[in-house]
C-alpha positions in Angstrom: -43.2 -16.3 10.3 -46.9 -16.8 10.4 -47.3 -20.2 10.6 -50.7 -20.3 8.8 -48.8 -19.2 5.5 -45.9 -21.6 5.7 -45.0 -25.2 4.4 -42.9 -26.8 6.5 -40.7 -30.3 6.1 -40.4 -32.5 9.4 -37.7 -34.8 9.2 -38.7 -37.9 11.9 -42.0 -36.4 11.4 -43.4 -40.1 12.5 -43.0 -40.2 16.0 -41.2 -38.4 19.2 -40.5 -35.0 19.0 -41.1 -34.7 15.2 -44.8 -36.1 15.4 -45.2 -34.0 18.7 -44.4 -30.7 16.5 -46.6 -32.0 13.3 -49.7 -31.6 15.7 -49.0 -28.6 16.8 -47.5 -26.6 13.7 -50.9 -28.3 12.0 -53.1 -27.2 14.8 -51.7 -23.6 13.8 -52.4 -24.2 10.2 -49.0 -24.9 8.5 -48.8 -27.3 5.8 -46.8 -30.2 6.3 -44.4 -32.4 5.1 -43.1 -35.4 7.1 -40.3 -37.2 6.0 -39.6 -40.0 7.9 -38.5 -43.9 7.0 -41.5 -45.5 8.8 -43.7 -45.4 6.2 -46.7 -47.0 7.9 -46.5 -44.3 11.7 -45.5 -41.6 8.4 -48.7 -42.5 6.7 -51.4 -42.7 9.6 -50.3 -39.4 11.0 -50.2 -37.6 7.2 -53.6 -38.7 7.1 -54.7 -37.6 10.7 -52.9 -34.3 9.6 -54.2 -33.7 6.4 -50.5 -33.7 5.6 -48.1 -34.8 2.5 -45.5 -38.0 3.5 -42.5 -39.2 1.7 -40.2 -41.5 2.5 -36.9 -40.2 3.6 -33.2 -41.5 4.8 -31.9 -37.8 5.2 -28.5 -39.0 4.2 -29.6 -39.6 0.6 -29.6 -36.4 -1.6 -32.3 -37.6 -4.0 -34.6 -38.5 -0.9 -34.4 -35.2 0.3 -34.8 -33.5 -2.8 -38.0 -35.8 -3.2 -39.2 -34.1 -0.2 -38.4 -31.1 -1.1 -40.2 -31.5 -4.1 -43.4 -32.8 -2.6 -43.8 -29.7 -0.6 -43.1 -27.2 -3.4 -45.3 -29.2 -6.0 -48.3 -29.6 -3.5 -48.1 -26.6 -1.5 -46.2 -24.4 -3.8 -43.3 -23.4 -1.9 -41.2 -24.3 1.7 -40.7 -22.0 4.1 -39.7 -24.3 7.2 -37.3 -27.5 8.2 -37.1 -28.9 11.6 -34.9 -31.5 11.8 -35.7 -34.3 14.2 -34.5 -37.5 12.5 -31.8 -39.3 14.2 -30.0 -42.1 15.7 -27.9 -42.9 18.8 -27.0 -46.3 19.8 -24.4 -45.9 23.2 -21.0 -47.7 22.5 -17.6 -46.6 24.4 -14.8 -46.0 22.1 -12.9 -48.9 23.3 -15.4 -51.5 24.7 -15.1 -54.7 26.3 -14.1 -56.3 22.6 -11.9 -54.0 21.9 -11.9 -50.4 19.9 -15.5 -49.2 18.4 -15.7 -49.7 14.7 -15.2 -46.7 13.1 -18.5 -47.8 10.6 -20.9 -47.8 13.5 -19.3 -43.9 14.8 -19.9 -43.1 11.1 -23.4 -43.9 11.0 -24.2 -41.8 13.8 -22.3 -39.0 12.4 -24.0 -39.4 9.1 -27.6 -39.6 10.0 -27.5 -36.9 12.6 -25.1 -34.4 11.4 -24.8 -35.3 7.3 -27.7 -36.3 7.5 -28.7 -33.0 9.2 -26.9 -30.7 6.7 -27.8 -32.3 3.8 -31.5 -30.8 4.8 -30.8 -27.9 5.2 -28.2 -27.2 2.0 -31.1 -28.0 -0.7 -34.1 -26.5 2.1 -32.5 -23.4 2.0 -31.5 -23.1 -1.8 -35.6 -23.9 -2.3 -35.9 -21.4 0.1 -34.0 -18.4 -1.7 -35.8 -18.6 -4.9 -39.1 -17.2 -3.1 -40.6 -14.1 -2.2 -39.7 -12.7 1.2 -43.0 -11.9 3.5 -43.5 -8.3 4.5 -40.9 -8.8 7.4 -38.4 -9.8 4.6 -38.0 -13.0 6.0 -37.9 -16.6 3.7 -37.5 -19.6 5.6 -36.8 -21.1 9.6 -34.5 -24.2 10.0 -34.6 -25.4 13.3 -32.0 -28.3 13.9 -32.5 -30.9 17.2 -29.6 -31.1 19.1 -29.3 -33.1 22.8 -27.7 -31.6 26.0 -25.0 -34.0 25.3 -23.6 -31.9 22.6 -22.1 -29.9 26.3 -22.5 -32.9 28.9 -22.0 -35.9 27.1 -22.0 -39.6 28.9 -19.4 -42.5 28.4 -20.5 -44.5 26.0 -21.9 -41.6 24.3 -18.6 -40.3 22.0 -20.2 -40.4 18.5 -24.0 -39.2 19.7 -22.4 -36.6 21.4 -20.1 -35.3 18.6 -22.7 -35.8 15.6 -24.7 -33.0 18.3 -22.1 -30.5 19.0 -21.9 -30.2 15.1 -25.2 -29.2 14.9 -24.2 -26.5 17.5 -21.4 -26.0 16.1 -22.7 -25.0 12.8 -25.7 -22.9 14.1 -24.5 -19.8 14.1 -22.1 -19.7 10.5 -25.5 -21.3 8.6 -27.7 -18.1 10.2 -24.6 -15.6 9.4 -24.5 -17.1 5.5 -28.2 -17.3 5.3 -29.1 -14.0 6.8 -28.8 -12.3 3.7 -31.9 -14.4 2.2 -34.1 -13.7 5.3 -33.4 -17.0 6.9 -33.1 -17.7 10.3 -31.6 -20.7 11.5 -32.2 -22.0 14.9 -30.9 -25.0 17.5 -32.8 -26.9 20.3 -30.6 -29.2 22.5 -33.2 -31.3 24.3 -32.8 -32.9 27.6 -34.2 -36.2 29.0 -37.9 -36.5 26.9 -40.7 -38.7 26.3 -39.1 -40.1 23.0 -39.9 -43.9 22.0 -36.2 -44.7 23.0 -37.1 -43.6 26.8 -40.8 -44.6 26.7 -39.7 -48.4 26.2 -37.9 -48.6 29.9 -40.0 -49.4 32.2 -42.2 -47.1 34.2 -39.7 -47.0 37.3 -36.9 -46.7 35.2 -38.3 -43.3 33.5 -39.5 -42.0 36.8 -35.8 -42.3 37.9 -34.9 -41.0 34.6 -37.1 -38.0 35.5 -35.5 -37.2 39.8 -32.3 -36.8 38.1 -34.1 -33.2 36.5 -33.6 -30.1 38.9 -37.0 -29.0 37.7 -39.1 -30.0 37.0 -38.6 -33.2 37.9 -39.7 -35.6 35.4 -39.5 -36.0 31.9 -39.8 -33.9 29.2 -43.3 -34.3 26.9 -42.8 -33.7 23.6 -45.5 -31.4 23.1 -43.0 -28.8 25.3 -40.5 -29.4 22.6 -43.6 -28.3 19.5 -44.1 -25.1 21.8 -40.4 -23.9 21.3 -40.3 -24.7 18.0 -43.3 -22.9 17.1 -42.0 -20.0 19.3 -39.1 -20.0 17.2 -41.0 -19.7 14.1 -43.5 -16.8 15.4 -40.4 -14.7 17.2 -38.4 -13.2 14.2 -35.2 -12.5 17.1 -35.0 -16.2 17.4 -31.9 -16.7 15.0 -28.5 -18.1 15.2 -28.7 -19.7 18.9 -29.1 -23.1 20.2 -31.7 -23.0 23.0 -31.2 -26.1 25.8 -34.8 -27.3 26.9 -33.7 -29.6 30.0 -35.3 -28.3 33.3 -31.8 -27.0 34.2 -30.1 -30.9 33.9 -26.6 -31.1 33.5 -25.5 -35.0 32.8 -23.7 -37.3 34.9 -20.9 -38.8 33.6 -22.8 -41.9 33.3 
């Protein structure tokens, strides 16, 4: 997929990892749409970009449509998703009062799994009605996963399983979309740069970092733009979920 020709939606587009890959992918000349709830990060960074933003809870169908919208009525078309909006507050399933309520294991499902799928169903319907490029291909929906969709920590039940179906559903979404030339990708991220780890202190993160084999420190999220942008150029990219961790495998806590 040449990235000069495509339109692409970032969900979390603000910050982290999904701001990370907005730079890049516009650096390479892709046209952009962040979707993202923090309208005033969303707004700044569309600007810096030259790019469209809409306010987006992924979860809602009519907000994603709306973003779907804005990238086909501006740009005239989509041809990329990367999903990086998400949530993951830790809680144990039975805590020190009592069992976790089953709303706040819902909400995690729903933002990063619904929330997820609900993405990609109305991405890649946009995506069929359009002409193939000369290497037949329509569209590249790249989902963000964690490493603790395989080595998930105590307190970590719901994030982990709201990541596993992401996994999980990787391959059967590039098997059903294969037939409209679109590829559908995973990336399971280890420990990164993300505002959630940036907000420790400095010692914290740099003990955060030890704990990776190599190398040892944490991830930027500029490393995380470069695979997903690989993904996009590499047409054999399809159907896998890709761990970028520096060869971490989680404690148990």
């Amino acid at each position: 997929m040449n990235l000069a020709q495509s339109v692409i939606i970032i969900t979390g587009g603000a910050s982290g990892l999904g701001a990370a890959t907005a730079r890049r992918l516009a650096s390479a000349g892709a046209k952009l749409v962040l979707a993202d709830l923090n309208e005033d990060l969303g707004q700044a960074l569309a600007s810096e970009l030259n790019a469209q933003f809409v306010r987006c809870n992924v979860t809602s169908p009519d907000d994603a449509q709306a973003a779907i919208d804005s990238a086909i009525n501006t740009y005239g078309g989509l041809t990329g998703l990367i999903n990086c909006a998400g949530i993951g507050t830790p809680a144990k399933a039975v805590g020190r009062d009592g069992p976790l309520a089953m709303e706040a294991f819902t909400k995690i499902i729903d933002v990063n799994l619904n929330g997820s799928f609900n993405m990609i169903r109305l991405a890649a319907h946009a995506m069929m009605q359009a002409e193939p490029n000369d290497k037949g291909e329509r569209g590249v929906i790249i989902n963000t996963a964690s490493v603790a969709a395989y080595d998930g920590q105590i307190g970590q039940p719901a994030y982990a399983a709201s990541k596993a179906g992401l996994v999980g559903m990787t391959l059967p979404l590039a098997r059903e979309f294969s037939r409209s030339g679109i590829r559908v990708m995973t990336i399971a991220p280890g420990l990164f740069k993300t505002p959630l780890l940036e907000s420790l202190p400095e010692e914290a993160q740099k003990s955060l970092g030890m704990q990776v084999p190599f190398p040892s420190r944490l991830g930027e999220p500029d490393e995380y733009a470069q695979l997903a942008q690989q993904i996009f150029e590499n047409t054999m990219l399809n159907g896998e979920t890709i761990r970028l961790d520096g060869a971490i495998r989680m404690a148990p806590k």
